[in-house]
N, C-alpha and C positions, 0 to 999 in steps of 0.2 A: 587488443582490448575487445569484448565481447558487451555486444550491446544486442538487445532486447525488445524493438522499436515494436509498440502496439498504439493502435491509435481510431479514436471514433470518427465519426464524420467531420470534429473537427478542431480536433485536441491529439497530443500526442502523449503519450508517458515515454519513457526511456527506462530500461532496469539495466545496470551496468554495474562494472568494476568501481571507473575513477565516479559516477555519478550518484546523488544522491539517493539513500536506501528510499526503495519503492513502498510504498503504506500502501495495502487492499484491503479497502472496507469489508467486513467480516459478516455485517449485521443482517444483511438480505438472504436469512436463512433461517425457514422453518424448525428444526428441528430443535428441540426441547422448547419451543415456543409457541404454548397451545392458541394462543389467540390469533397471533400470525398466521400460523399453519390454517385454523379456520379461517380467519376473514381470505385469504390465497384462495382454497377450495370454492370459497362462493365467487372467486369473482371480483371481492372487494381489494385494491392496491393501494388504496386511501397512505397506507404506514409503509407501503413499500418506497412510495413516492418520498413520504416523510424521512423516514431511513438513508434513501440517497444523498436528499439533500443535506441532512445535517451530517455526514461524515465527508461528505467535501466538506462543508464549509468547516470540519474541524483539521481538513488540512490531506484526507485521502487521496490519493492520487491515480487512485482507480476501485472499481467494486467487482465485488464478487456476486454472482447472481445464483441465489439456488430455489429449487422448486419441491424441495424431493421430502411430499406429501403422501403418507400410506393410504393405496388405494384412491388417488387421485390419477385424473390426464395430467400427467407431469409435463409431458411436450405443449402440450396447448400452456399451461400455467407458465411455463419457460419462456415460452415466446413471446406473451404478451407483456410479460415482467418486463423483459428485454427493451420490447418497444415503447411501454413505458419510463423507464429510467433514463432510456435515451432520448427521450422527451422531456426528460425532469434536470438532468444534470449533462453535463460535455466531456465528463473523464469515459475513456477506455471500459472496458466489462473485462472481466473471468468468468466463462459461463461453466457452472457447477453443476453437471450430475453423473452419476454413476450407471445411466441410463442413456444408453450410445443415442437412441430413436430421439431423446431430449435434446442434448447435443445437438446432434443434428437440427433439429428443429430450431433452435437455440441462435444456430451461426446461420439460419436460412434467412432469418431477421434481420441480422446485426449489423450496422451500417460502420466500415471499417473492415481493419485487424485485431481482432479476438486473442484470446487467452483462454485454450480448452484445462479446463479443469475436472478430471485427467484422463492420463495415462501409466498400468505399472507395466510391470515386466511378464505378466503375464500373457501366454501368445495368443488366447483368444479376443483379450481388450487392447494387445499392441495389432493384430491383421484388420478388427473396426475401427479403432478411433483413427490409428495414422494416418490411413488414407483418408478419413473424414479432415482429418487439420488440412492436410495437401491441397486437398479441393477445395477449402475455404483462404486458404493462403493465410492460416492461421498461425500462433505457436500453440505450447501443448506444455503443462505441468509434467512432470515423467516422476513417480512416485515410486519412491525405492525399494518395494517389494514385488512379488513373482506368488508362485502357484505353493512358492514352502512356506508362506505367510511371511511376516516381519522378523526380521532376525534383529537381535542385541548386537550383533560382531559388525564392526560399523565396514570393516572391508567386505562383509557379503553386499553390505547395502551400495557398496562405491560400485562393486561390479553387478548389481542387477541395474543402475545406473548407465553406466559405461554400457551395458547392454542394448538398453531402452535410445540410449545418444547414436549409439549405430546401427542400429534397426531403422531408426526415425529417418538416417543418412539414406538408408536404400528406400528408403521412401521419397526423395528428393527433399525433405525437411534438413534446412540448413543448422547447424550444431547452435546458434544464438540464437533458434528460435523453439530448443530445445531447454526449461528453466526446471531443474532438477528442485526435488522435495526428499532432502536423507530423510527424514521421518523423523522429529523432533519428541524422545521419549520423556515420560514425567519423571522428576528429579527425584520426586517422591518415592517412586519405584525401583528405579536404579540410581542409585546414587553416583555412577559418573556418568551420567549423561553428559552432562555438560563438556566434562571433555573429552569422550567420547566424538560430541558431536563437531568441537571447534578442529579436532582432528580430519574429520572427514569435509567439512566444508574447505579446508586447505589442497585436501589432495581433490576436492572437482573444481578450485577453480584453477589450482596450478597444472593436474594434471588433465583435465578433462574439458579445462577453459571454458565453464557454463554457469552462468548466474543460475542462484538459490533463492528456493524462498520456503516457507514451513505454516503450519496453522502455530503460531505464537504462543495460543494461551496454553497450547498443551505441555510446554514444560513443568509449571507450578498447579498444576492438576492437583486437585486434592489437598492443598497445603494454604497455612492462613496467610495471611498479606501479599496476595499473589500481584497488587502490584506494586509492591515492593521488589521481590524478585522479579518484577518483567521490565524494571528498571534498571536491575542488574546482567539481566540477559539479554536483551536486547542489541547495546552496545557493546556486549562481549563480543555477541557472535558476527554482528555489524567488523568490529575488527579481525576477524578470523575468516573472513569474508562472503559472507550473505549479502545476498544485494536486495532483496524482498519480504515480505512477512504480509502474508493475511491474519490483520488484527482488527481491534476496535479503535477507530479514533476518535471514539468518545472519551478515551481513558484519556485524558489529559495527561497523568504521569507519565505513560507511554509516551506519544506523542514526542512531549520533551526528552525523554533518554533516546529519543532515533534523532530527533534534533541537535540534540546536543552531542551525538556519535558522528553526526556530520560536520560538524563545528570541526570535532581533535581529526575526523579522515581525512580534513581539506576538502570535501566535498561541497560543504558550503562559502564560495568565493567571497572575503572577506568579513565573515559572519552575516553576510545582507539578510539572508532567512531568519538565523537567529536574533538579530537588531528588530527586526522588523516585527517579530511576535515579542519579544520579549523586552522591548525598551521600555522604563516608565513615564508614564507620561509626565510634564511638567509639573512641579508641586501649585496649588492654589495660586493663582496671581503671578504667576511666573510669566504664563504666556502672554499678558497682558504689559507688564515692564518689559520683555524682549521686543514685542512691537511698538510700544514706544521708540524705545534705545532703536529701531530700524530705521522711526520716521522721523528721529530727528527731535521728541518731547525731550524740553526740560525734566529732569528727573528732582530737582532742588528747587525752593523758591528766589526768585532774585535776590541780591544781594541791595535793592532801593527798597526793599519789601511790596514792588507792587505784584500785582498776580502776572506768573507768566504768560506769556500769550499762546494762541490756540496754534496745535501743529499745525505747520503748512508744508512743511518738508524742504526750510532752508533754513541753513548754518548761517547764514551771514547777519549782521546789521540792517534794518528797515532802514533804504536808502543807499546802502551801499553802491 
């Protein structure tokens, strides 16, 4: 069983086979977000802070940290991010950029085990970033393209995978601390993505034995009721087995279809997670007649018609 263990100063996450599917908060990211991206540049973390906290408390289980501002100090912006969110919230980070000196910077901060977000197959970004993970005793995303760009033929992507898992080994990076991304294409576009990709998540975790994770929303790109479909993909690919997804866990729908894929995996030990978000609460006056019935109130009037008397919390006759 391949497990995943990242952890901040004082929290752990787990990404694994038997365990439940890992949520990475998505939201801590500039990009197509012009007010974010400004208020970052100046300085201002006011919404970055806000961002952290509401996607725990919607149930993430760890975030994704990205800085990656045009023509900004992305390194300075990275690391302050950092040190802020770990001051705002106690799950785990992915620290996100495409910019190694970020990176770097990023895990110079970060108090824990990290999640460098990433690594492809290409040999100038797999001879800097590897040995940056090794010397942080990090793991590392491994993104299933190379220098021929992204291919459709999901066995090219298994083996620029396979590639990236044993490059990362001579690096001294152990294979669970290697969490592969096949590249999750829009359905919209190619119409079998979908099983295209539930193909290739079986052969990296049968053959390749390495948790997965993907950017989520990119399947229903472009297409109307996208969270209707991330309801239905989600838990598809949760059973074909993905163990991770950087999403939004603002989406509520969301949310519940990885919820509820943990419920039918077993992963959730006797629905305790599911019971516990999703039970209703008592109807009006319920919980009120249950606490009587505990302490012992008459629920009838006597049968002499005087008023019952006041609970005291004994069964027996006055005097007995």
């Amino acid at each position: 069983m391949t497990e995943t263990r990242l952890h901040s100063a004082t929290r752990e996450a787990v990404i694994g086979f038997e365990r439940p599917f890992t949520m990475i908060g998505e939201r801590i990211n500039p990009t197509g977000r012009k007010l974010l991206a400004a208020e970052m540049a100046a300085g201002d973390y006011s919404r970055v802070a806000a961002e952290a906290a509401a996607q725990v408390a919607a149930g993430a289980q760890m975030l994704d940290v990205n800085a990656g501002i045009p023509l900004a100090d992305e390194p300075r912006i990275l690391a302050e991010c950092i040190r802020l969110v770990q001051a705002t919230v106690d799950v785990p980070l992915s620290i996100d950029s495409s910019i190694v000196e970020a990176l770097e910077a990023g895990l110079a901060v970060y108090q824990g085990k990290a999640l460098v977000n990433s690594v492809t197959g290409e040999e100038e970004r797999l001879e800097r970033v590897l040995p940056l993970v090794k010397k942080h005793g990090a793991a590392v995303i491994a993104i299933s393209n190379d220098e021929t760009g992204i291919s459709e033929d999901p066995d090219v992507r298994f083996a620029v995978a396979k590639k990236i898992v044993e490059r990362a080994a001579d690096h001294g990076i152990k294979r669970e601390d290697v969490v592969v991304d096949p590249l999750v294409m829009p359905v919209g576009a190619l119409g079998d993505a979908g099983r295209q990709l539930i193909r290739l998540l079986r052969r990296l975790r049968e053959e390749l034995k390495v948790n997965t994770t993907c950017g989520a929303s990119n399947f229903s790109f472009g297409l109307p009721n996208r969270r209707g479909l991330a309801a239905a993909f989600l838990p598809t690919m949760i059973g074909a087995g993905m163990t991770s997804a950087i999403m939004n866990p603002l989406h509520e729908e969301d949310v519940r279809a990885v919820m509820g894929a943990n419920v039918v995996m077993g992963a959730d030990a006797n629905c305790a997670a599911w019971i516990a978000k999703y039970r209703e609460p008592p109807a009006e006056g319920e919980a009120n007649r249950r606490d009587g019935r505990r302490r012992g109130r008459p629920e009838r009037p006597r049968a002499d018609g005087a008023e019952p008397a006041a609970a005291t919390g004994e069964t027996g006759a006055a005097g007995a």
